[in-house]
C-alpha positions as CSV (number, residue, x, y, z in Angstrom):
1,X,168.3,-32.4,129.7
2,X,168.2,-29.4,132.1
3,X,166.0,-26.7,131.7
4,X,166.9,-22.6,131.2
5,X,165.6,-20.7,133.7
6,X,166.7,-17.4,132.6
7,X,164.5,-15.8,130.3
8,X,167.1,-13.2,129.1
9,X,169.5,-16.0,128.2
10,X,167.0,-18.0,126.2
11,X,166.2,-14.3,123.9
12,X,169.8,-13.8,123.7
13,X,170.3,-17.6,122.3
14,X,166.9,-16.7,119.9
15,X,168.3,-13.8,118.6
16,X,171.5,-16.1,117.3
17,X,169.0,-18.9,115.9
18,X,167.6,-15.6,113.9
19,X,170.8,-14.5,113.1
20,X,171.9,-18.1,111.8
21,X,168.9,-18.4,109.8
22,X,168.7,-15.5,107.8
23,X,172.4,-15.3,106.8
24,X,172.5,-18.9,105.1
25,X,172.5,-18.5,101.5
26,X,168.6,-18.9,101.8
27,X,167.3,-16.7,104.2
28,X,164.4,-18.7,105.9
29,X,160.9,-16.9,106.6
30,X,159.0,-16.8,110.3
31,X,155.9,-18.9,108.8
32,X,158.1,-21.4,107.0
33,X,160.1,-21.9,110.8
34,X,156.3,-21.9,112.0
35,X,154.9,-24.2,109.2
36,X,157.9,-26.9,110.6
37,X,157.4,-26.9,114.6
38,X,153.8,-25.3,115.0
39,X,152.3,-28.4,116.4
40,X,155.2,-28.9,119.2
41,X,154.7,-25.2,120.1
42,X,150.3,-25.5,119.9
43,X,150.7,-28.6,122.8
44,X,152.2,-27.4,126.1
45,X,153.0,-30.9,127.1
46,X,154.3,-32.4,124.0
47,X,157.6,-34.2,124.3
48,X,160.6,-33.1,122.8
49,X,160.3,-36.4,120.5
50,X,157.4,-35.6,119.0
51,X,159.6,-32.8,117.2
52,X,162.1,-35.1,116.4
53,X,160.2,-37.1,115.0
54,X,158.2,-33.8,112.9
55,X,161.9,-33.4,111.8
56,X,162.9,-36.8,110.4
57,X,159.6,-37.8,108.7
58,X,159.8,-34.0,106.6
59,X,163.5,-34.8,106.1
60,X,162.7,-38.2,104.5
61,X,160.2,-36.5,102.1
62,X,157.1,-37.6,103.9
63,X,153.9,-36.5,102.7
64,X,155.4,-34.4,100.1
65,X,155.1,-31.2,102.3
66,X,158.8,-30.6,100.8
67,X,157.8,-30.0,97.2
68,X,155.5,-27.2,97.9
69,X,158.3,-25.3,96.1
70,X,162.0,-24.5,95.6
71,X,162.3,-21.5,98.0
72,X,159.8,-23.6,100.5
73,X,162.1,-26.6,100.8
74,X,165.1,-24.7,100.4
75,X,163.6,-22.8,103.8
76,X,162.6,-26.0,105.2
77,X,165.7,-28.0,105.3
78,X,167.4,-25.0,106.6
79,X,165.1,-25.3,109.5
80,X,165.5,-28.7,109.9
81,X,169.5,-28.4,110.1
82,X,169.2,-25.6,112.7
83,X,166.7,-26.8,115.0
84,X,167.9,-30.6,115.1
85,X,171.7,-29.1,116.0
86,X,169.1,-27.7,119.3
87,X,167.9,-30.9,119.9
88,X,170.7,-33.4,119.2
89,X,171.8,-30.5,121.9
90,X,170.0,-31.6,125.1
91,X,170.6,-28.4,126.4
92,X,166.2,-27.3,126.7
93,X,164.0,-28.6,128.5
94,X,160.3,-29.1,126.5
95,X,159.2,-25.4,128.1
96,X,162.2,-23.8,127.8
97,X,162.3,-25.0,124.4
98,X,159.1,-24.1,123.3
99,X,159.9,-20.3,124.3
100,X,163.3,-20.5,122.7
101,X,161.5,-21.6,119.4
102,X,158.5,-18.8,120.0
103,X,161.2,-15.8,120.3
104,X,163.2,-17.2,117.0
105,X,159.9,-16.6,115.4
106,X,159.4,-13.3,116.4
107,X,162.8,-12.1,115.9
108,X,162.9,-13.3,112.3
109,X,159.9,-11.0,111.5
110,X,161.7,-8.2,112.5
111,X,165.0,-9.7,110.2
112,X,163.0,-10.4,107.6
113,X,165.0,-9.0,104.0
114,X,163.9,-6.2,102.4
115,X,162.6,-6.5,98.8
116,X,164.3,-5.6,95.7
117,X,163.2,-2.1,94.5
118,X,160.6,-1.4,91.6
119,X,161.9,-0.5,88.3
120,X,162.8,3.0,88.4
121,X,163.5,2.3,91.9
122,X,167.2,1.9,92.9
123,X,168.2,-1.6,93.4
124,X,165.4,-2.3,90.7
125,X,166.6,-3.4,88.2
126,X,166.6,-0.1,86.0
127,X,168.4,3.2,86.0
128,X,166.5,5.9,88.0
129,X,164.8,8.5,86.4
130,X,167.8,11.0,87.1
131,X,170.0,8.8,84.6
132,X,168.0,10.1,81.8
133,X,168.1,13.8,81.9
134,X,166.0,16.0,79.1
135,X,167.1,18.3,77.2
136,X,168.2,21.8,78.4
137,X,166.5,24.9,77.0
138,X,168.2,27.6,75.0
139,X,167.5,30.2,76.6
140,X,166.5,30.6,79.8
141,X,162.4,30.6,80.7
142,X,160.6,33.9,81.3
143,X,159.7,33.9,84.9
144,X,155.5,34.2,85.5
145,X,154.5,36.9,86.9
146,X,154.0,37.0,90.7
147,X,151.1,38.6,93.0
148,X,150.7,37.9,96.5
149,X,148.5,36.0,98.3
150,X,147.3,35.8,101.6
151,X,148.7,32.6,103.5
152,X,146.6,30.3,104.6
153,X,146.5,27.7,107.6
154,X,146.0,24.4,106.5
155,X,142.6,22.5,108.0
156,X,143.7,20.3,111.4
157,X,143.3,16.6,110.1
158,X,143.3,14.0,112.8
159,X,145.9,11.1,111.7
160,X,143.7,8.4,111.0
161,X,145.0,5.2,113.5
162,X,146.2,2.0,111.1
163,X,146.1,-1.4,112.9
164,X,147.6,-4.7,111.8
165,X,146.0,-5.6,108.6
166,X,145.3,-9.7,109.1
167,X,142.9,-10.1,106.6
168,X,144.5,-11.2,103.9
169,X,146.1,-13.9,105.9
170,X,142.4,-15.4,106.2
171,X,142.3,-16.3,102.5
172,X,144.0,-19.2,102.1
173,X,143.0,-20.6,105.4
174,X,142.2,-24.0,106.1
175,X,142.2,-27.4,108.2
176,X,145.8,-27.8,106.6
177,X,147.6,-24.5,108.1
178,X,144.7,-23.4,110.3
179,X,147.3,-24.3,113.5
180,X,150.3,-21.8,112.2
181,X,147.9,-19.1,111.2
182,X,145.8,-19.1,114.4
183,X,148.9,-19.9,117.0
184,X,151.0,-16.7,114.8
185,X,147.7,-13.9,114.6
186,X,146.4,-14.5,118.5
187,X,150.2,-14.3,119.7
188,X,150.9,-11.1,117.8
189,X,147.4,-9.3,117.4
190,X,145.7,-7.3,120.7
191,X,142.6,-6.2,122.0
192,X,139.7,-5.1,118.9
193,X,141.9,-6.8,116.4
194,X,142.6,-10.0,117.8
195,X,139.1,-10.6,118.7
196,X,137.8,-9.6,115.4
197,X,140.7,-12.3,114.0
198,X,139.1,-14.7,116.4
199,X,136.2,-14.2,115.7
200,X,136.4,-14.2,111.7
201,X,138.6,-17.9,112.0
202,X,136.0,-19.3,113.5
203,X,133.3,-18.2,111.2
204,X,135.4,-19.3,108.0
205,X,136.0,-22.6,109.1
206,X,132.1,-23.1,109.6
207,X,131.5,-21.8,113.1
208,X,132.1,-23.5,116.6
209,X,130.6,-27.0,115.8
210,X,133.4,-27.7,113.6
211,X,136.8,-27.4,115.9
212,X,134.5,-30.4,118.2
213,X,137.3,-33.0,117.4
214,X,140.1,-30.3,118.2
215,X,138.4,-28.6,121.2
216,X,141.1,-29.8,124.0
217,X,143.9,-27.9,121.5
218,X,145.6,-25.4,123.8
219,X,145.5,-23.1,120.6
220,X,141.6,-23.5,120.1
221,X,141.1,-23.1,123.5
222,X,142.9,-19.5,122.6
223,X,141.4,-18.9,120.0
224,X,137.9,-19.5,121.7
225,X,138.1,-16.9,124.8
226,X,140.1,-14.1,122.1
227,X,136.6,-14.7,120.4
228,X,134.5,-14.4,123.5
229,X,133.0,-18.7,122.6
């Protein structure tokens, strides 16, 4: 197995992963990639095995995790195909590998399908509003009379800053998907924000005394300085 040094040719490979996984005939989501090989990315010296080995006991129907729904194993097996063609591969190195898999995540936010319209929305489901035209008058509308007034500046409003809104991510948390949500918000939340995630994890899962048995984690480590522990 030899290792790729070249940072631009492991994004350039990632952005083909992305490509190949959103144009099956399910297009497959970042967290669902994420929900598959999380705990090989959260370990920076796990083995490339261990992944294997992620991959064949979810292909074999272990644990279940496969029947979370249709679109969720649909998704999953799709994963499964893709990044065991990389491994059977040999082409990464555990690192390079790990970086490879990280940028396919990223990328595949930014792919990630638009939505179907709302109704009256095109691509909704229902003819638009302009299908449907009323009924013309008779005769044409007297026109209201017109006076002048003075024009007037509108008040200078300050555009009021948005940031990344990761709260709603935090209500479903627990010890079961705490690894995908944690690695996923402190790698793509900064500064005010990603201290305020840290900091509100850590709290919701019953404060510091509680990660004990998961304290040499490379991602709770993380997750620990972003919340200033």
């Amino acid at each position: 197995m030899r290792a790729m040094t070249s940072q631009v040719a492991i994004v350039e490979r990632a952005n083909e992963l992305a490509e190949d996984l959103c144009s099956g005939p399910v297009p497959v989501e970042r967290n669902t990639l994420l929900s598959v090989v999380a705990d090989f990315l959260s370990d920076p010296k796990a083995p490339t095995e261990r992944l294997e080995r992620t991959l064949t006991l979810l292909a074999s129907g272990s644990g279940g995790h496969l029947n979370r729904s249709k679109g969720f194993k649909a998704q999953a097996t799709e994963v499964i195909r893709v990044v065991g063609q990389l491994l059977r591969s040999k082409d990464y190195a555990p690192e390079s590998l790990r970086s490879l898999l990280g940028w396919t995540a990223r990328l595949l936010l930014v792919r990630r399908p638009a939505k179907p319209g709302r109704r009256g929305e095109i691509g909704g489901g229902r003819p638009t509003p302009q299908s449907f035209p009323g009924p013309r008058p008779t005769k044409p509308l007297p026109k209201p009379p017109t006076r002048s007034v003075p024009a007037t500046r509108p008040p200078d409003v300050a555009p009021v800053p948005t940031g990344p809104n990761w709260r709603p991510r935090l209500q479903g948390l627990g010890w079961g998907n705490i690894t995908e949500v944690a690695i996923d918000l402190m790698t793509t939340l900064e500064g005010d924000d990603k201290r305020e995630a840290a900091k509100a994890i850590v709290v919701k899962m019953g404060g510091k005394r509680e990660f004990r048995s998961r304290k040499d984690k490379p991602w709770v480590q993380d997750l620990f300085a972003a919340a200033g522990e």
